[in-house]
NUSEMI-453014 format. One record per residue: x negated, y, z of N, C-alpha, C, O in turn; residue number from 0. Coordinates in Angstrom, 2 decimals, always signed. Atoms other than C-alpha are relative to their C-alpha. Example, Ala and Ser with C-alpha at 12.3 -4.5 7.8 and 13.67 -1.06 7.14 Angstrom:
// residues 2
nxx->-0.89 nyy->-1.19 nzz->+0.00 caxx->-12.30 cayy->-4.50 cazz->+7.80 cxx->-0.90 cyy->+1.20 czz->+0.00 oxx->-1.94 oyy->+1.18 ozz->+0.66 num->0
nxx->+0.82 nyy->-1.19 nzz->-0.06 caxx->-13.67 cayy->-1.06 cazz->+7.14 cxx->+0.77 cyy->+1.09 czz->+0.73 oxx->+0.26 oyy->+2.20 ozz->+0.90 num->1
// end
This chain:
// residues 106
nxx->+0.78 nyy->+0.66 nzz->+1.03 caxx->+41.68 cayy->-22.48 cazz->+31.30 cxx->-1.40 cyy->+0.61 czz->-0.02 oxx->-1.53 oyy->+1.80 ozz->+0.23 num->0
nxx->+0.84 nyy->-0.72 nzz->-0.10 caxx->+38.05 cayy->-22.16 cazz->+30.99 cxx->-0.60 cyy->+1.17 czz->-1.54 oxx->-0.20 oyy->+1.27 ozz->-2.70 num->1
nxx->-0.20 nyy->-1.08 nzz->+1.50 caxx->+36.74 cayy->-19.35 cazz->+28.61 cxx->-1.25 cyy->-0.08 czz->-0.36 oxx->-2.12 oyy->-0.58 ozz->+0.35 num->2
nxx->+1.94 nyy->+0.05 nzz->+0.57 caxx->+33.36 cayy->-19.05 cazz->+26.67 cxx->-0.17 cyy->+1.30 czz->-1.08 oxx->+0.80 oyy->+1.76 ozz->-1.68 num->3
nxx->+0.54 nyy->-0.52 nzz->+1.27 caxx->+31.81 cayy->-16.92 cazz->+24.22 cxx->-1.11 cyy->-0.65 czz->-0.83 oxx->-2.20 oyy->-1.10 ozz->-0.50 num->4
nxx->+0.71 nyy->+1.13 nzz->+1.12 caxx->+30.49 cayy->-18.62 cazz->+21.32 cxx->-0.48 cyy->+1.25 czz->-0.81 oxx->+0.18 oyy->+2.12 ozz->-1.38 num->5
nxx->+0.41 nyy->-0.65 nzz->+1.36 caxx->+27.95 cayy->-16.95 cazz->+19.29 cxx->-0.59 cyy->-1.00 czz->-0.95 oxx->-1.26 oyy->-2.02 ozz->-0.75 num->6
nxx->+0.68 nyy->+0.59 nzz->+0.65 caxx->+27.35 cayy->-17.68 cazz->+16.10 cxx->-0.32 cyy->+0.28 czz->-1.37 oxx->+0.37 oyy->+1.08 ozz->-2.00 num->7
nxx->+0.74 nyy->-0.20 nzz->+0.93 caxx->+25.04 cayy->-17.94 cazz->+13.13 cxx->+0.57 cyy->-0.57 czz->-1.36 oxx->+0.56 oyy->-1.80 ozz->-1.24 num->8
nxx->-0.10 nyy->+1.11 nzz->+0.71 caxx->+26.24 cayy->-19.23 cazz->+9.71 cxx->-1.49 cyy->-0.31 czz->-1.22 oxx->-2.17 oyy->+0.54 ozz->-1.79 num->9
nxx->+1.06 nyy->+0.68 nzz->+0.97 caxx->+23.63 cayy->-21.29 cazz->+7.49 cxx->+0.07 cyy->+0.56 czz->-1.24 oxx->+1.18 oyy->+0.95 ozz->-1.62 num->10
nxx->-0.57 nyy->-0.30 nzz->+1.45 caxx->+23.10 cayy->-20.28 cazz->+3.93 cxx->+1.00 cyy->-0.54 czz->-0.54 oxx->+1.64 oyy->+0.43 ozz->-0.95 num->11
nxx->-1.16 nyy->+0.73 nzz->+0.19 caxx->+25.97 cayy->-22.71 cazz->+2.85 cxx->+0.99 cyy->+0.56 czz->+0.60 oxx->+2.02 oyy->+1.03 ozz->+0.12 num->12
nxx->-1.33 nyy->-0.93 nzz->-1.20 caxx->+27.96 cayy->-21.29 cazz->+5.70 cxx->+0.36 cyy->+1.64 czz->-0.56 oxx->+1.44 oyy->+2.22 ozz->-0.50 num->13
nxx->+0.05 nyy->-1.22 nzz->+0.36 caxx->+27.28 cayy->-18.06 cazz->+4.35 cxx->+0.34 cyy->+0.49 czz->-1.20 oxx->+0.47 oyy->+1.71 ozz->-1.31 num->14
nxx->-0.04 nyy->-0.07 nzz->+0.82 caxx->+27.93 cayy->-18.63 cazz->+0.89 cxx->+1.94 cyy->-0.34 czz->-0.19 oxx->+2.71 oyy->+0.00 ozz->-1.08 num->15
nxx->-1.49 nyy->+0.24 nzz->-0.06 caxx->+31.57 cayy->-19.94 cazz->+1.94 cxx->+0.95 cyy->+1.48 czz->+0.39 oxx->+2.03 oyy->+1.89 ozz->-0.03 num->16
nxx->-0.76 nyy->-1.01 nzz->-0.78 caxx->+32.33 cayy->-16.93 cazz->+4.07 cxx->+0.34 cyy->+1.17 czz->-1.48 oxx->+1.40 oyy->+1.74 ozz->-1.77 num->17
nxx->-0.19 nyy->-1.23 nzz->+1.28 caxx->+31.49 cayy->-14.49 cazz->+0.60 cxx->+1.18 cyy->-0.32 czz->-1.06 oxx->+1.94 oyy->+0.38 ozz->-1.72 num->18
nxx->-1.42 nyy->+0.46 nzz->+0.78 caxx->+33.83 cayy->-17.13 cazz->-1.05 cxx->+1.12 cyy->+0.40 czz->+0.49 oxx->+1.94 oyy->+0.91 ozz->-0.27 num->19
nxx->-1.42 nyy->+0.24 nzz->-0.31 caxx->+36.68 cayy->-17.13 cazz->+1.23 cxx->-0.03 cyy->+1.26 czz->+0.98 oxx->+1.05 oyy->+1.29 ozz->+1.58 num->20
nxx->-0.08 nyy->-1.26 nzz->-0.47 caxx->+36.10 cayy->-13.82 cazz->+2.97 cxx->+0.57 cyy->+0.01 czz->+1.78 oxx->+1.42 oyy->-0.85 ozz->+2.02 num->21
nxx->+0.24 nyy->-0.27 nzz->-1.00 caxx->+36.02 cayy->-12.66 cazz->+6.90 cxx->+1.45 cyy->-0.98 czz->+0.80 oxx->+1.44 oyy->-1.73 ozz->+1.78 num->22
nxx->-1.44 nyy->+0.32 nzz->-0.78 caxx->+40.08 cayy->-13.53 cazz->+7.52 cxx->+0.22 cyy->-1.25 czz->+0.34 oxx->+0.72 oyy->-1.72 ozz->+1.37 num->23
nxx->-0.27 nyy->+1.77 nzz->-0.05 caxx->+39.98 cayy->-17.26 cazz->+6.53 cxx->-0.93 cyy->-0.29 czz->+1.22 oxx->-0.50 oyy->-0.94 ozz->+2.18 num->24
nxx->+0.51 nyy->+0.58 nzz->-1.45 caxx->+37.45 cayy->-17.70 cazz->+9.17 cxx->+0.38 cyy->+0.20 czz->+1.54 oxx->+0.08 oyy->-0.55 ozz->+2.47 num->25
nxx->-0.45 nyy->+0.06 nzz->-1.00 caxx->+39.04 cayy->-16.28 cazz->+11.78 cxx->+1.40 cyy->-0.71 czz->-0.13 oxx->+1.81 oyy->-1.11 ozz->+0.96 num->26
nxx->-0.78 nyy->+0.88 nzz->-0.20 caxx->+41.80 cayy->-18.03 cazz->+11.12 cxx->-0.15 cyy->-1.86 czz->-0.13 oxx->+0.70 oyy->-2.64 ozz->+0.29 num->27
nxx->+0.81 nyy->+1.65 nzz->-0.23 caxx->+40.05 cayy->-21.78 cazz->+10.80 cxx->-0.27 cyy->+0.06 czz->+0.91 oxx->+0.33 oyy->-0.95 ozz->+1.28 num->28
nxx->-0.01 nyy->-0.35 nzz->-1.15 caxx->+39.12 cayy->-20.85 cazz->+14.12 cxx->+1.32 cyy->-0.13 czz->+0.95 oxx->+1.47 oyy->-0.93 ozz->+1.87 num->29
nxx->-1.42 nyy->-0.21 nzz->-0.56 caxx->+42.71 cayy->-19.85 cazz->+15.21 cxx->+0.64 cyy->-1.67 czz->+0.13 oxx->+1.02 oyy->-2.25 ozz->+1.15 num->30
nxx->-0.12 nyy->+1.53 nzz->-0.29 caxx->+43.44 cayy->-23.64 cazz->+14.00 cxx->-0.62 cyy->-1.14 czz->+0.50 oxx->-0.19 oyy->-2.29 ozz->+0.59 num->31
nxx->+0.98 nyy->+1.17 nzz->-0.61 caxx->+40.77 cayy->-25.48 cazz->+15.41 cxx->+0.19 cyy->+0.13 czz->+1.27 oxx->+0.13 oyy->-0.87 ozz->+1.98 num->32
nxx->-0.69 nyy->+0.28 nzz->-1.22 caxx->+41.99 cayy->-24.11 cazz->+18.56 cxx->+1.28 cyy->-0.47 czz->+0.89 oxx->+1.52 oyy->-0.91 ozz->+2.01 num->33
nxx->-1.64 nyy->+0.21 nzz->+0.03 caxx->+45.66 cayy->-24.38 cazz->+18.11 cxx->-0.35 cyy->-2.00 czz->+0.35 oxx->-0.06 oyy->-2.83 ozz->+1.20 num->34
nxx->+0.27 nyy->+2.01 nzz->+0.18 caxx->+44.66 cayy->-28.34 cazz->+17.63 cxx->-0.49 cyy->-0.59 czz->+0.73 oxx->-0.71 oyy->-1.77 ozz->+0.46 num->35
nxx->+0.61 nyy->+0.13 nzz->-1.12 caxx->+43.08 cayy->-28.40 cazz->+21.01 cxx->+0.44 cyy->+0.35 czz->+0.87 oxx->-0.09 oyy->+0.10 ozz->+1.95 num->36
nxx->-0.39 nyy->-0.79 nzz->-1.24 caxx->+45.02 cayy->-26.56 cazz->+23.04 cxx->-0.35 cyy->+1.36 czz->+0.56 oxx->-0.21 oyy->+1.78 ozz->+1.70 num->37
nxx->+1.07 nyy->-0.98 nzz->-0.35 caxx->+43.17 cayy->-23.70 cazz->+22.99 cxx->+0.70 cyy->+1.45 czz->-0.89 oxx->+1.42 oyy->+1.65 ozz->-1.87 num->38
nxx->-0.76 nyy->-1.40 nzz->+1.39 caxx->+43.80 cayy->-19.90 cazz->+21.92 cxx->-1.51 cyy->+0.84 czz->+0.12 oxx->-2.56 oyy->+0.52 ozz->+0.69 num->39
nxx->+1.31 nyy->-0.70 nzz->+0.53 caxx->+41.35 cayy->-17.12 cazz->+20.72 cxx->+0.73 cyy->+1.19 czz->+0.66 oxx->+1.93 oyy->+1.43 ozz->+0.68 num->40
nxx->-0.19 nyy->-1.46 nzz->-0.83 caxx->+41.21 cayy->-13.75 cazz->+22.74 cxx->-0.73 cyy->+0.98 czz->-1.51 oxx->-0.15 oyy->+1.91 ozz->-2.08 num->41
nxx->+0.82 nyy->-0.95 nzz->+0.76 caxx->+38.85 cayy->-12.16 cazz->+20.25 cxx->-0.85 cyy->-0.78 czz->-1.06 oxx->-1.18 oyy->-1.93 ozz->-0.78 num->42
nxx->+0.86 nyy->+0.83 nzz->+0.77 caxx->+36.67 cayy->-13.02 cazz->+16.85 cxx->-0.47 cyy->+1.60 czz->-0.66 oxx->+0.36 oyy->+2.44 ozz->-1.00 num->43
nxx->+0.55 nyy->-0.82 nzz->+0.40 caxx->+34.54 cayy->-10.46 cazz->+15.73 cxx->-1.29 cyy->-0.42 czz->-1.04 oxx->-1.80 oyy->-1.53 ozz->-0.90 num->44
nxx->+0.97 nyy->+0.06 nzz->+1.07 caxx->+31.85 cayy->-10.15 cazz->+12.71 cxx->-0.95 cyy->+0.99 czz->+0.91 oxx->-0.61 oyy->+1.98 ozz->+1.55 num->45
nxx->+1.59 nyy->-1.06 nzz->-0.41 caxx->+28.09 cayy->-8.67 cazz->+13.90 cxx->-1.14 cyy->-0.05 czz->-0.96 oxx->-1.14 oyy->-0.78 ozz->-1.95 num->46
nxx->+0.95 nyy->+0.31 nzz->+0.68 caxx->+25.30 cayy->-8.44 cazz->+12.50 cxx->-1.52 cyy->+0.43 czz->+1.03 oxx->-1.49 oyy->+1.01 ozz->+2.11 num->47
nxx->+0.69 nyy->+0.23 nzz->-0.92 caxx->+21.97 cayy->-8.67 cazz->+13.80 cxx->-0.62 cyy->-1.52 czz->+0.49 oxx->-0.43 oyy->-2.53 ozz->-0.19 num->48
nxx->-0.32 nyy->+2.14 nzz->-0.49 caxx->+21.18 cayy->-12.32 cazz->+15.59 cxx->+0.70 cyy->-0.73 czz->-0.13 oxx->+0.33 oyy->-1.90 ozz->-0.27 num->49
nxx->-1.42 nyy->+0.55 nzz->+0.19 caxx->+24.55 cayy->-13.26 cazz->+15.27 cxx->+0.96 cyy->+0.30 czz->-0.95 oxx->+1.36 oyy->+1.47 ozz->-0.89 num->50
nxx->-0.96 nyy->-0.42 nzz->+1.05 caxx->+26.83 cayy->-13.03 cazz->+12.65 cxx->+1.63 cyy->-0.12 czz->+0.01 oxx->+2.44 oyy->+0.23 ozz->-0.85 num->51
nxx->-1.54 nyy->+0.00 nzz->-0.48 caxx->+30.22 cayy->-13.85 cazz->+14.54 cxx->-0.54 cyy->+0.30 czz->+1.44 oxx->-1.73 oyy->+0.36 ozz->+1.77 num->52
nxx->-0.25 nyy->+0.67 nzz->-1.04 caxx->+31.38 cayy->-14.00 cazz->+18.06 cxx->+1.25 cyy->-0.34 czz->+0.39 oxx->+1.98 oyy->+0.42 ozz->-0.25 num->53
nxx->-0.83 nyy->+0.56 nzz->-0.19 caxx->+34.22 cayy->-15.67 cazz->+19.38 cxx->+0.22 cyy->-0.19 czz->+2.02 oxx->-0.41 oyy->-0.86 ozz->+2.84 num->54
nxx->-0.23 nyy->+0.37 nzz->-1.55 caxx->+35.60 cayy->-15.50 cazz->+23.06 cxx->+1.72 cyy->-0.62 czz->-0.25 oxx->+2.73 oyy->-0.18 ozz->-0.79 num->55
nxx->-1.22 nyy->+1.46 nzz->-0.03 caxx->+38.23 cayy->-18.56 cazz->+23.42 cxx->+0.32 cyy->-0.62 czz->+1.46 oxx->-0.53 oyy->-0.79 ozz->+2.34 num->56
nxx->-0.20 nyy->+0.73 nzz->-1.39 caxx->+40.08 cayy->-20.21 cazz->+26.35 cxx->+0.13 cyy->-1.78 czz->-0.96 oxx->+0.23 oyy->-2.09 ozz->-2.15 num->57
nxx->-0.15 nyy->+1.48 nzz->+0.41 caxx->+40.29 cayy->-24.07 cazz->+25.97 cxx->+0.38 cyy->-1.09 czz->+1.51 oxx->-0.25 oyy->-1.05 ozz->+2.57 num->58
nxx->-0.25 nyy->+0.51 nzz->-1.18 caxx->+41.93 cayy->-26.46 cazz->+28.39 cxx->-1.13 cyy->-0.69 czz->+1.20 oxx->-0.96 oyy->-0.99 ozz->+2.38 num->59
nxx->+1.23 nyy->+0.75 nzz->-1.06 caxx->+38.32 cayy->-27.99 cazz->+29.73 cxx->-1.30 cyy->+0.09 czz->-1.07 oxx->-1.42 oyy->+0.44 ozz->-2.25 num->60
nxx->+1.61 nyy->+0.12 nzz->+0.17 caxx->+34.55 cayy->-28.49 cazz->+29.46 cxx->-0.14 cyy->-0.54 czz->-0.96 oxx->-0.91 oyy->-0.25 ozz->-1.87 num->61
nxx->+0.59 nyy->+1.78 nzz->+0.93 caxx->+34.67 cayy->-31.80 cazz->+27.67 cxx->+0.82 cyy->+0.94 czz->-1.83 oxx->+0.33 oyy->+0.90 ozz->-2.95 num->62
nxx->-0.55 nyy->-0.55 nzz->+1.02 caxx->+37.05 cayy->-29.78 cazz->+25.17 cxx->-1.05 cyy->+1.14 czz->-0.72 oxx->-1.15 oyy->+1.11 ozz->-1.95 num->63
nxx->+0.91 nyy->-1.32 nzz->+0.23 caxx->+34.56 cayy->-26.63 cazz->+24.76 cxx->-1.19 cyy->-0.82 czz->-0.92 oxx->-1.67 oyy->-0.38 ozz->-1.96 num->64
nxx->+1.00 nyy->+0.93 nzz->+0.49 caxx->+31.99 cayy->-29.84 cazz->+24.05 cxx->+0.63 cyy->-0.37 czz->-1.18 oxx->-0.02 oyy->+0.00 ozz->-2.15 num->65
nxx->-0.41 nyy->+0.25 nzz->+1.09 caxx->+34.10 cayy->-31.08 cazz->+21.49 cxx->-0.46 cyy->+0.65 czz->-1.23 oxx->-1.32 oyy->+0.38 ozz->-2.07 num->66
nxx->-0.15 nyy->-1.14 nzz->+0.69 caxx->+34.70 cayy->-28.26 cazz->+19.75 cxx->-1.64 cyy->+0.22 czz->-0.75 oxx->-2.01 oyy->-0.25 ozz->-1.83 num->67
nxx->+1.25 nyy->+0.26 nzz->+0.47 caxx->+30.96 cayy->-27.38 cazz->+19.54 cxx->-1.00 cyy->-0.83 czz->-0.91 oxx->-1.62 oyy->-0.36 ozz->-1.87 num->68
nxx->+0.12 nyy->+0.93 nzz->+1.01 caxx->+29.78 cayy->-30.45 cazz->+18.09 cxx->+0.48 cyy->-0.33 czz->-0.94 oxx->-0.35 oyy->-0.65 ozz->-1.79 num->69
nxx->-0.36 nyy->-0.04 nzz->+0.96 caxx->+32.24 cayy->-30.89 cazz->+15.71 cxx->-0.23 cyy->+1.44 czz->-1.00 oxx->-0.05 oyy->+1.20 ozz->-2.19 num->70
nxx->+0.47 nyy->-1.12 nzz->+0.34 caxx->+31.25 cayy->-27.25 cazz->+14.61 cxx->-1.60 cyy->+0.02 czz->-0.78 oxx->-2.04 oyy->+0.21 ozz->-1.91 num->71
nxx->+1.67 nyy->+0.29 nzz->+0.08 caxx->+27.59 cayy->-27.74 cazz->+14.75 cxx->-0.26 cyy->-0.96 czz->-1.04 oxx->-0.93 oyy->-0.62 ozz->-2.01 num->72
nxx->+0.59 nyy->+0.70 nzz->+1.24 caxx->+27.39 cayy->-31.05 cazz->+12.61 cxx->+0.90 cyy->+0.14 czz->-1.43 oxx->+0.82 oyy->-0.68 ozz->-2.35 num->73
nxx->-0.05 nyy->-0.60 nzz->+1.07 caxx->+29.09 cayy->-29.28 cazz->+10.11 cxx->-0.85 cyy->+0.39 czz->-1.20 oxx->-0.71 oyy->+0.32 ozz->-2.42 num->74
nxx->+1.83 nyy->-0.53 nzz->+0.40 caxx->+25.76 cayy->-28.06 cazz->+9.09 cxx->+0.00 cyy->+1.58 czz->-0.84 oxx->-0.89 oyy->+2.13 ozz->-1.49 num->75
nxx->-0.49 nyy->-1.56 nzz->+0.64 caxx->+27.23 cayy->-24.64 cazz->+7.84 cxx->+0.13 cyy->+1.23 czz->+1.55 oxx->+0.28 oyy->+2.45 ozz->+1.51 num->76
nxx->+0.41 nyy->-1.27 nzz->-1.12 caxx->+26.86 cayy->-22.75 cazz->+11.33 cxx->-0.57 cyy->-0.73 czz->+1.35 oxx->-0.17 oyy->-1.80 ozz->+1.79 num->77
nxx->+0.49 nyy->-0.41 nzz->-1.24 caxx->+24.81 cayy->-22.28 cazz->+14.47 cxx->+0.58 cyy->+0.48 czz->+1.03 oxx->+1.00 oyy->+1.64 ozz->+0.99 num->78
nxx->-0.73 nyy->-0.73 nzz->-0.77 caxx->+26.25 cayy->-21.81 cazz->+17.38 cxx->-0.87 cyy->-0.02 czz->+1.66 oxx->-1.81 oyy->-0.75 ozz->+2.00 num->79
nxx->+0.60 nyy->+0.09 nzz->-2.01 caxx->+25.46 cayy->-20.90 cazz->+21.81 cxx->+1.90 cyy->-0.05 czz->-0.01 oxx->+2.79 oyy->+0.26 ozz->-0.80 num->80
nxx->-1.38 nyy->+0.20 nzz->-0.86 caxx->+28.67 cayy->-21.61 cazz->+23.76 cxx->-0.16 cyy->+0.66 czz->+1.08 oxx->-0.94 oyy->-0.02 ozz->+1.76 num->81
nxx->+0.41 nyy->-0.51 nzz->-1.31 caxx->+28.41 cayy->-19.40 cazz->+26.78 cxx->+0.87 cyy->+0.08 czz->+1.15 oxx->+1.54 oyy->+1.10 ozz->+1.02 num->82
nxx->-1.28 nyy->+0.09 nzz->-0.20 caxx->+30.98 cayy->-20.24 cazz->+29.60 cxx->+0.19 cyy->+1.67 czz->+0.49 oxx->-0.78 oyy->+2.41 ozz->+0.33 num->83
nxx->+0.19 nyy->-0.89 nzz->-0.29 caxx->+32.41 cayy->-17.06 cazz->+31.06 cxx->+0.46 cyy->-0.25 czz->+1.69 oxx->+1.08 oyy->-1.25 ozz->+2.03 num->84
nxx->-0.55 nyy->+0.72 nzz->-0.95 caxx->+33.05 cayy->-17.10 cazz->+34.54 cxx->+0.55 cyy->+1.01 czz->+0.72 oxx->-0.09 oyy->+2.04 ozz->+0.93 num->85
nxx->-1.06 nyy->-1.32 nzz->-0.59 caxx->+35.79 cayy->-14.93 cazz->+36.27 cxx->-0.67 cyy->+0.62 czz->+1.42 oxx->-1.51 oyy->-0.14 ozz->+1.91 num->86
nxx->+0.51 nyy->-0.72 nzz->-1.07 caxx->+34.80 cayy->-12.61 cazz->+39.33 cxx->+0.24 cyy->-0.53 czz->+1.10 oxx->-0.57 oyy->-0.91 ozz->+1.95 num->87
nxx->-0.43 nyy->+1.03 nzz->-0.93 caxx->+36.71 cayy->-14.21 cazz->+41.35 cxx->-0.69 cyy->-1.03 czz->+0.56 oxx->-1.14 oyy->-0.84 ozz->+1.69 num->88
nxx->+0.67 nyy->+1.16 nzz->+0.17 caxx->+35.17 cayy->-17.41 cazz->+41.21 cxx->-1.41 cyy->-0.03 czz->+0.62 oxx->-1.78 oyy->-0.93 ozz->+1.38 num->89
nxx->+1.01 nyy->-0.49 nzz->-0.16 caxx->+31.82 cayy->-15.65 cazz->+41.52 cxx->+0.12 cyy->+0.15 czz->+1.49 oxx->-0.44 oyy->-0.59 ozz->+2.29 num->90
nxx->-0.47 nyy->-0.10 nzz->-1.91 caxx->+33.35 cayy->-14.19 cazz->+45.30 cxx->-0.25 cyy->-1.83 czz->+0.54 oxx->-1.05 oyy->-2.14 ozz->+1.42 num->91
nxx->-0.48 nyy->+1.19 nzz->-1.19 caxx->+34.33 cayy->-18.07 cazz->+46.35 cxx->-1.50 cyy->-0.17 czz->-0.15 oxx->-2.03 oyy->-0.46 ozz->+0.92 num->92
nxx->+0.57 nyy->+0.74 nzz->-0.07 caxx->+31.26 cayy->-18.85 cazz->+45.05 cxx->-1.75 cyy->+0.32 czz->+1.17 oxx->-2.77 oyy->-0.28 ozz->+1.50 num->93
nxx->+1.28 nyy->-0.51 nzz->-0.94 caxx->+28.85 cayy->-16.79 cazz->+47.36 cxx->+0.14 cyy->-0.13 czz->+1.24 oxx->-0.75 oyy->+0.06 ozz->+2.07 num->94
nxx->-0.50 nyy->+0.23 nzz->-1.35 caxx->+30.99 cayy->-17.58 cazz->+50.26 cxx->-0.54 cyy->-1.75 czz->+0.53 oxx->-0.52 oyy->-2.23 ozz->+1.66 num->95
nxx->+0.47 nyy->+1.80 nzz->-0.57 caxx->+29.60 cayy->-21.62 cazz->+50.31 cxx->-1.07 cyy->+0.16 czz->+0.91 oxx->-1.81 oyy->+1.10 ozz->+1.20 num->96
nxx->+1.30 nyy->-0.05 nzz->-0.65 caxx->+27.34 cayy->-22.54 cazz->+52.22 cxx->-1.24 cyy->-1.49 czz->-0.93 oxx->-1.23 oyy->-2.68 ozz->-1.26 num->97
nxx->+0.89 nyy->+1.35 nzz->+0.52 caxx->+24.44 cayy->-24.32 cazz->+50.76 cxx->-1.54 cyy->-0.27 czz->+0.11 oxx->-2.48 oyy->+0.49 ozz->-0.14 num->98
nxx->+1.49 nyy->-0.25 nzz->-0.59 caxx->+21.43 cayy->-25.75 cazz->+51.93 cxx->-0.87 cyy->-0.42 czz->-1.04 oxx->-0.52 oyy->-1.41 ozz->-1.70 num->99
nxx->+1.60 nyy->+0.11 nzz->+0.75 caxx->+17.93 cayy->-25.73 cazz->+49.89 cxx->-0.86 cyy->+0.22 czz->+0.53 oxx->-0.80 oyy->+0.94 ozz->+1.53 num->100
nxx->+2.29 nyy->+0.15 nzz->-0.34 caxx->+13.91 cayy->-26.06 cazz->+50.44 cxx->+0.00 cyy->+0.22 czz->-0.94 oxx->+0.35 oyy->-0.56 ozz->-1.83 num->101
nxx->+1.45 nyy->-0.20 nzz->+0.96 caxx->+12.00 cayy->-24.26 cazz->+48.34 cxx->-0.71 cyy->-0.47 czz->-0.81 oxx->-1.31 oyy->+0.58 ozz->-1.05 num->102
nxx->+1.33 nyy->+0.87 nzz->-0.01 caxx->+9.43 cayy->-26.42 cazz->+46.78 cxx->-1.00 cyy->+0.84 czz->+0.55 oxx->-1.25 oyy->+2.00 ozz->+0.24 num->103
nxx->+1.11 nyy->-0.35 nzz->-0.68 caxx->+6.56 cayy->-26.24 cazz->+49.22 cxx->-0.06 cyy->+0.10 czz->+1.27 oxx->-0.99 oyy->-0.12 ozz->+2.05 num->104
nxx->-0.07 nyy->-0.49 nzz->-1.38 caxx->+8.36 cayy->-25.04 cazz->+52.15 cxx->+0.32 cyy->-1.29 czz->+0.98 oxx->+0.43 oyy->-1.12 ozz->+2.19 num->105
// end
């Protein structure tokens, strides 16, 4: 499954829920928004700084990761980046291709 790290920001509104309903409920709304997708949660952490969560999640596909996001986003209570992650592995096959490019110019 592919995996991502999602950071993210919540909005004043967003922020005013979290003081209501405190750190746990959100990681667990999380836990169900993935459960309901197919998806599980490796990690959910609180930061502070730029970001005020992060979240690394597997999910069965792309189009799913897209989902997810958008329905998140027009929430209008948090900010989010989706970042995929991409295994080492993967990285190996992927230096082994061959692939041709020009430059611009050359």
């Amino acid at each position: 499954m592919p995996k991502f790290l999602v950071q993210a920001s919540y909005t004043v509104e967003g922020t005013k829920g979290l003081l209501k309903s405190g750190g746990s409920s959100r990681r667990k709304a999380v836990e169900e928004l993935l459960a309901s997708v197919g998806g599980t949660m490796e990690a959910f952490y609180f930061t502070f700084g730029e970001d005020d969560a992060i979240v690394i999640m597997d999910v069965p596909s792309n189009e799913t990761a897209l989902s997810i996001a958008m329905t998140v986003r027009a929430s209008g209570m948090v900010t989010s980046k989706m970042i995929p992650l991409v295994p080492i592995e993967e990285v190996d096959r992927a230096t082994k291709r061959d692939v041709h490019f020009r430059p611009p110019g050359a």
